[in-house]
Each structure stands twice: as structure tokens, then as C-alpha cells.
C-alpha atoms as one frame of an Amber mdcrd trajectory, in Angstrom:
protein
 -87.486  59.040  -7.110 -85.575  61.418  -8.899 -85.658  60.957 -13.190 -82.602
  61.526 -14.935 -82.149  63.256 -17.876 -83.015  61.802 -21.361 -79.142  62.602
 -22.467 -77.544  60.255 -19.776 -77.761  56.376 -20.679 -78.441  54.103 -18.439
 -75.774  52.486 -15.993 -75.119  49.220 -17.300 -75.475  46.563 -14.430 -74.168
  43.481 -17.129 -70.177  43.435 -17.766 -70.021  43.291 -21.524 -68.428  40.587
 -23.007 -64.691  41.284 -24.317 -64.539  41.435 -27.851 -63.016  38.719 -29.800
 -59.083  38.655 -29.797 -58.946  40.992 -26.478 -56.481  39.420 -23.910 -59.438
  39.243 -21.926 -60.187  36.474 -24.083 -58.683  32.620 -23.901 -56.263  32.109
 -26.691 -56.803  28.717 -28.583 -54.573  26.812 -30.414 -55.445  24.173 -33.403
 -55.362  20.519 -32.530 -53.996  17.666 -34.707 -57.703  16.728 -35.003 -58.824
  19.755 -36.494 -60.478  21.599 -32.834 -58.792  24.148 -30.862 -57.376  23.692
 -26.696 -57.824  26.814 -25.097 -55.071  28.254 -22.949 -54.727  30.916 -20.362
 -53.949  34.182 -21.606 -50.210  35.361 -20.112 -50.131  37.966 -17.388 -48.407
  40.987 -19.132 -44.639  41.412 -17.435 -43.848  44.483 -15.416 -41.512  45.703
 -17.555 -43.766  46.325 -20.366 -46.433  48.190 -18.260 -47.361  51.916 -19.952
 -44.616  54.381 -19.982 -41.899  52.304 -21.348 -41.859  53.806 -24.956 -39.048
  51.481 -26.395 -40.199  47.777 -24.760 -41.386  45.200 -27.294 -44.313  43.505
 -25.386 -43.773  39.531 -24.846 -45.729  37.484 -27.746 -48.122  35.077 -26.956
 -47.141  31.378 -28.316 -50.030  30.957 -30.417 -49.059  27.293 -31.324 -49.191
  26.167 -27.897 -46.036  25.313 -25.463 -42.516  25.719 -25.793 -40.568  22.980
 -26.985 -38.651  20.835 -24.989 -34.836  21.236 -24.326 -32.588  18.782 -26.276
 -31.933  15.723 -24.876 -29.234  15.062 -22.436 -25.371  14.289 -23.629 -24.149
  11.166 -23.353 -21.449  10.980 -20.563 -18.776   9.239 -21.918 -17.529   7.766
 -18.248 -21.028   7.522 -16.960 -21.888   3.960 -15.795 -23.605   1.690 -18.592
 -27.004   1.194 -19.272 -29.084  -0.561 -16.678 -26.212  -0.527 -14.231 -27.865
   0.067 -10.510 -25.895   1.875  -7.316 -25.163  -0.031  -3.900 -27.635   0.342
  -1.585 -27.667   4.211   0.444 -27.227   6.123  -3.093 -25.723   9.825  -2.771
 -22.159  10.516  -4.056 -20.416   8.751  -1.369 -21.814   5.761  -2.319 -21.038
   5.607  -6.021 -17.367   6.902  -4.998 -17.161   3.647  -3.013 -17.918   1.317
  -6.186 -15.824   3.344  -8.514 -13.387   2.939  -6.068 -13.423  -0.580  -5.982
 -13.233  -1.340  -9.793 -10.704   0.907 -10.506  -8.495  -1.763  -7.468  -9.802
  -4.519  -9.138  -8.680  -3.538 -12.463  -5.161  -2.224 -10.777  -4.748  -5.915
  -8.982  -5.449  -7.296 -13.295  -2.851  -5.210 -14.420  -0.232  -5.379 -11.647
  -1.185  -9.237 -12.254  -0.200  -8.940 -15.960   2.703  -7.310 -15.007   4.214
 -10.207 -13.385   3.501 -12.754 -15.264   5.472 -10.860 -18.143   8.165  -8.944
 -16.508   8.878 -11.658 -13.929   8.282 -10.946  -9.651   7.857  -7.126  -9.971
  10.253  -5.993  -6.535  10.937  -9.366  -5.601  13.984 -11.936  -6.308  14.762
 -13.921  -9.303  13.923 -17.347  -9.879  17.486 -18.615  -9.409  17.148 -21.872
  -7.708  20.199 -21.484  -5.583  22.835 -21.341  -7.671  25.309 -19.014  -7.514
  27.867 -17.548  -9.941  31.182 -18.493 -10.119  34.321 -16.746 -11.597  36.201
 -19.552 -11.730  33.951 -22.337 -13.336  36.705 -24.597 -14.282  36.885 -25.160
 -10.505  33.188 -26.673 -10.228  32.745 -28.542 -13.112  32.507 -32.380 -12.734
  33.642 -34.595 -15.734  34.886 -37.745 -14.532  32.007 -40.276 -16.897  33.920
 -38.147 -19.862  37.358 -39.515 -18.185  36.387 -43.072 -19.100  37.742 -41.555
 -22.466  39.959 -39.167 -21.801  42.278 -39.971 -18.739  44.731 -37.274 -18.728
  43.070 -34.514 -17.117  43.601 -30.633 -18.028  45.813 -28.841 -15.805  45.048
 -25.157 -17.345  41.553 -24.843 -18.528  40.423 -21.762 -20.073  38.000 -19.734
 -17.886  36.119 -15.661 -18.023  33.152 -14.321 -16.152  30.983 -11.770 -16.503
  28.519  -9.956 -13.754  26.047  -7.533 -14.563  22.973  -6.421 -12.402  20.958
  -8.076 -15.143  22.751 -11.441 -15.942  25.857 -13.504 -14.228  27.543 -15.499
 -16.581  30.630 -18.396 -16.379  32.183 -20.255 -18.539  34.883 -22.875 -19.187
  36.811 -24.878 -21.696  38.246 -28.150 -21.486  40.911 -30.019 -23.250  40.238
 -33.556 -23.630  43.616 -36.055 -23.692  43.338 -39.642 -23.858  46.840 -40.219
 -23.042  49.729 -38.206 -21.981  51.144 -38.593 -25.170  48.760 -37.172 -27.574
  49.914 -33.343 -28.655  46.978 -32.075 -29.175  43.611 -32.560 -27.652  41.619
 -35.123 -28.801  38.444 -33.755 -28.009  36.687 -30.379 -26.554  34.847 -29.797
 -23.572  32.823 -26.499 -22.909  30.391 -25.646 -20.091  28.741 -22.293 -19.636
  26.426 -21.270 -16.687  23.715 -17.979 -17.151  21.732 -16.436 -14.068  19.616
 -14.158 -15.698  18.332 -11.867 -12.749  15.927  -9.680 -14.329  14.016 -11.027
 -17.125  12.788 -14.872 -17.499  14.472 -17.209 -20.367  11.901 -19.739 -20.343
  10.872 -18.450 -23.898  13.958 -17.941 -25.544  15.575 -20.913 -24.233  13.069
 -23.500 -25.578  12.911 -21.273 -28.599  16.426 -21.922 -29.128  16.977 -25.259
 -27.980  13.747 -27.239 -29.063  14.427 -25.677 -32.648  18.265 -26.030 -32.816
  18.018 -28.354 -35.698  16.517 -25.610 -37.893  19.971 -23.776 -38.129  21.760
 -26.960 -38.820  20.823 -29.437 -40.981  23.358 -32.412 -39.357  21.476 -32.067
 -35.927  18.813 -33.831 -34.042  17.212 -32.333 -30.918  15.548 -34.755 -28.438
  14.017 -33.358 -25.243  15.130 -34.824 -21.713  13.436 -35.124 -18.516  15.352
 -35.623 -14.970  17.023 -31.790 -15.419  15.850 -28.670 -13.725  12.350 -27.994
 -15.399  13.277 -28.116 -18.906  16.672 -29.634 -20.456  17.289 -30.536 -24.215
  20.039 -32.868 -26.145  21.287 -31.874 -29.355  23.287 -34.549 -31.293  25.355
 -33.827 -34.684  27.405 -36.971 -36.535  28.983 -36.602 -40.187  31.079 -39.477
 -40.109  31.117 -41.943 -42.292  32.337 -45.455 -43.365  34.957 -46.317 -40.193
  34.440 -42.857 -38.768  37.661 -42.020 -39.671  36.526 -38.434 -41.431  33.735
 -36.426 -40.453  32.942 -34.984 -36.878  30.682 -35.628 -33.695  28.613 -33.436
 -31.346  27.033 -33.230 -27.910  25.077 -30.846 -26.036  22.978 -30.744 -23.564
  20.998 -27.700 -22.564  19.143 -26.943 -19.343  17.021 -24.517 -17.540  16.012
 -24.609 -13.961  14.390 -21.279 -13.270  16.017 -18.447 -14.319  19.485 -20.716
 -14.649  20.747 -21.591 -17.625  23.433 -24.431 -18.763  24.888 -25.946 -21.385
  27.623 -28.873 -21.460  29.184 -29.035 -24.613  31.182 -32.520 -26.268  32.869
 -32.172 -30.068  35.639 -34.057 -31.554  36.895 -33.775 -34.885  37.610 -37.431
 -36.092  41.146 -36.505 -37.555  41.991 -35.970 -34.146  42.271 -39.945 -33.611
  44.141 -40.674 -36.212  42.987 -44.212 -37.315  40.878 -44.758 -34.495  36.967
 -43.874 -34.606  36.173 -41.293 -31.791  33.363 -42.765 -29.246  29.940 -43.506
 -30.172  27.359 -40.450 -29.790  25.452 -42.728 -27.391  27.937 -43.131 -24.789
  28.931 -39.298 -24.825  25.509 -38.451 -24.529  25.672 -40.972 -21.422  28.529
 -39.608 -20.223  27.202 -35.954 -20.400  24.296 -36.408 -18.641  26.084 -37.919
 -15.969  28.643 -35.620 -15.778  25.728 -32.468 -15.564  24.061 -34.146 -13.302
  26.890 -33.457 -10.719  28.240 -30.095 -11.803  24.851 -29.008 -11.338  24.504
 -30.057  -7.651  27.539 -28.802  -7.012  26.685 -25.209  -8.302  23.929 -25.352
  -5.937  25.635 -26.266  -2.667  28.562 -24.159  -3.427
């Protein structure tokens, strides 16, 4: 055995411990509760090995991890809370439902669309009647003719036909005899097809309120006309109804047709007589609509 020199120290067999702070050493972190939670100390990266003069070297997070990213934004069109995907997941699947409620909400809207605008592509609720340029030629006033016999030989007719309404009209001169020089009473019917928007709401608007723009009418509603009808009555006269005048109208609407047949008299017009009674016009009108209407139809 060979002795070495007293200068040399001894070859230490023990690896000495690292001193404190050393990356050797775990790093440790306070706790809330006052101890410390040791964690590994980070591998150096190979950028900042020895020989690069001008790299900072990575610090070690000495108050434990990173923090976490901020939460996730809020997709505006995401689905909402709690809602669950068909069955099969994946993209394809969820493009499938999406699909399907935007159709539903399309079929709610196109639904919408014709219940305001009327059948969107489709025809016109014009029960079969049919415009006329001559409507002199199809009105039927023979209950009126109890009254006034002598018939009109040149009533008053226009016409008008647009893409969005058809429109007659006529005016009658009532005579009770041959003799009289003037007429005794007036007679007017007009006919609307309205082809593109509905009058339901304008005509009751007009017709169940008519009294509101005259104080001398009454307004009764009818049934036994189309699907809505109204007659208006007005009467000023007074004492023998010798001075005053007298007023009947009766307004219908069967679909998208319109009508109105018109009775007025002036009571200076009979001289001393007293012009009928508004109950047997108003008889006498109905009747009379009754068959104009029919034959608007079938013509």
C-alpha cells in the first residue's frame, strides 16, 4: 500500500450537499398557511447555455405557477346555456339542428307574411266575381221599382282596372212617373275587386263607424251578405216629411269584393208628397243586392 503525500487531501467518497439557494436545490414557495410547497427546480433552456454573452437566463417563478388564461368569450350565436346536441355530436350534427330552426323560423315568418300581405304568389280572394265596365248593365233594381216605375234609359257608368284594384260603378235616376222632370230619387251602386291587398280592415273600419262622420246616421250590421255587410240609415225630415232628406246604404264584403248600393232622396223632390219610409227602402235594397250580387257572380 502505497501512502500519499501529507499535501494531497483525501478523495471525498460523500457528494456534498449543495449549498442553500443552488439550483441544485428545490425551490419553495410560501403557502396561505404560513409553510412552504417545494417545486422542481427548471431545467436551464439551451439557449442560455455558456457562451451566449447577451441572453438573459429564464427566472424561476418563485410564487409558484403561472396564472391561468382569461376566461373564454362569450359567443354571441353560440347555443344557450344547458342546451344539449342530437345524438352522434361532431359538426355535422349541430349543422343539422341549426339547420332545422333556422326552417322552422323561415315557415313563422313566411306564415306572418300571409296572414298580413294576403296569399303571397297565389290568387286573390275574389269569390267569383268579375269586373264589369258596364255596371249599369248588371245591376238589378226592380223591389226599388215598386216606387219608381219609369225606368232609366241612360244611366251614368265609368270603370277603372288596375293590376291592384278593378272598380265599377253606376248611377241611377229614379222616376215615379213619366211625367216628373226631374228625378225623384238617386240610385248608386259601386263594385271594388281589390286584387292585391285585403279590405277586411278598412272596410269594417269604415262602415261599422260611419256614424262617427255624420251625426244624422245610424249603422246597424246585417247578416245574409257575403261575410260581412253593413246598413247605414240617415232621416232629417220632419213634421209630414215634406222638408228634410232620407238615406240608404248598404255595404258589403265577400272576400276581397266590395259593394255598396246607395238610396237618397231629397224630400223637395215630391213636392207635397212624403218620400217612402226608410224601412221599406232598406227592404227594397236588400232585395235588390241580393240579386245584383248573384248576378255579378255568374256573369
Amino acid at each position: 500500500m502505497q501512502d500519499r503525500p501529507e499535501d494531497v487531501p483525501a478523495q471525498a467518497h460523500a457528494q456534498p450537499s449543495p449549498p442553500p439557494g443552488s439550483a441544485a436545490e428545490p425551490a419553495h414557495t410560501p403557502t396561505p398557511e404560513g409553510g412552504s410547497q417545494a417545486y422542481p427546480a427548471q431545467s436551464p433552456r439551451p439557449d442560455s447555455a455558456p457562451g451566449n454573452p447577451y441572453q438573459v437566463p429564464q427566472q424561476a417563478n418563485a410564487y409558484g405557477p403561472p396564472p391561468g388564461y382569461p376566461p373564454a368569450q362569450h359567443y354571441p350565436y353560440a347555443p344557450p346555456p344547458g342546451f344539449s346536441p342530437p345524438p352522434g355530436g361532431g359538426g355535422a350534427g349541430r349543422a343539422v339542428l341549426w339547420a332545422a330552426v333556422g326552417a322552422v323560423a323561415a315557415s313563422v315568418l313566411w306564415a306572418g307574411g300571409i296572414h298580413l300581405l294576403g296569399p303571397l304568389g297565389g290568387d286573390p280572394d275574389l269569390g267569383g266575381y268579375r269586373a264589369r265596365a258596364n255596371l249599369c248593365s248588371s245591376v238589378d233594381y226592380t223591389a226599388l221599382r215598386t216606387e219608381y216605375a219609369e225606368k232609366d234609359s241612360a244611366p251614368t257608368h265609368n270603370s277603372l282596372k288596375h293590376k291592384a284594384l278593378d272598380q265599377s260603378y253606376c248611377s241611377i235616376s229614379l222616376k215615379r212617373t213619366t211625367s216628373s222632370a226631374y228625378s225623384d230619387a238617386y240610385l248608386s251602386v259601386q263594385m271594388d275587386l281589390h286584387k292585391e291587398t285585403d279590405p277586411s280592415a278598412e272596410f269594417t273600419a269604415l262602415w261599422s263607424e260611419y256614424n262617427q262622420r255624420y251625426d244624422d246616421y245610424e249603422v246597424e250590421k246585417v247578416s245574409g251578405f257575403g261575410d260581412e255587410a253593413y246598413l247605414v240609415t240617415e232621416d232629417t225630415t220632419s213634421g209630414s216629411g215634406t222638408s228634410g232628406s232620407r238615406a240608404v246604404i248598404l255595404a258589403v264584403r265577400d272576400g276581397w269584393m266590395t259593394y255598396q248600393m246607395s238610396w237618397s232622396v231629397y224630400t223637395t223632390s215630391y213636392g207635397t208628397t212624403s218620400p217612402p219610409d226608410i224601412e221599406d227602402v232598406s227592404r227594397w235594397v236588400k232585395t235588390d243586392t241580393r240579386s245584383t250580387l248573384e248576378d255579378l257572380r255568374s256573369g
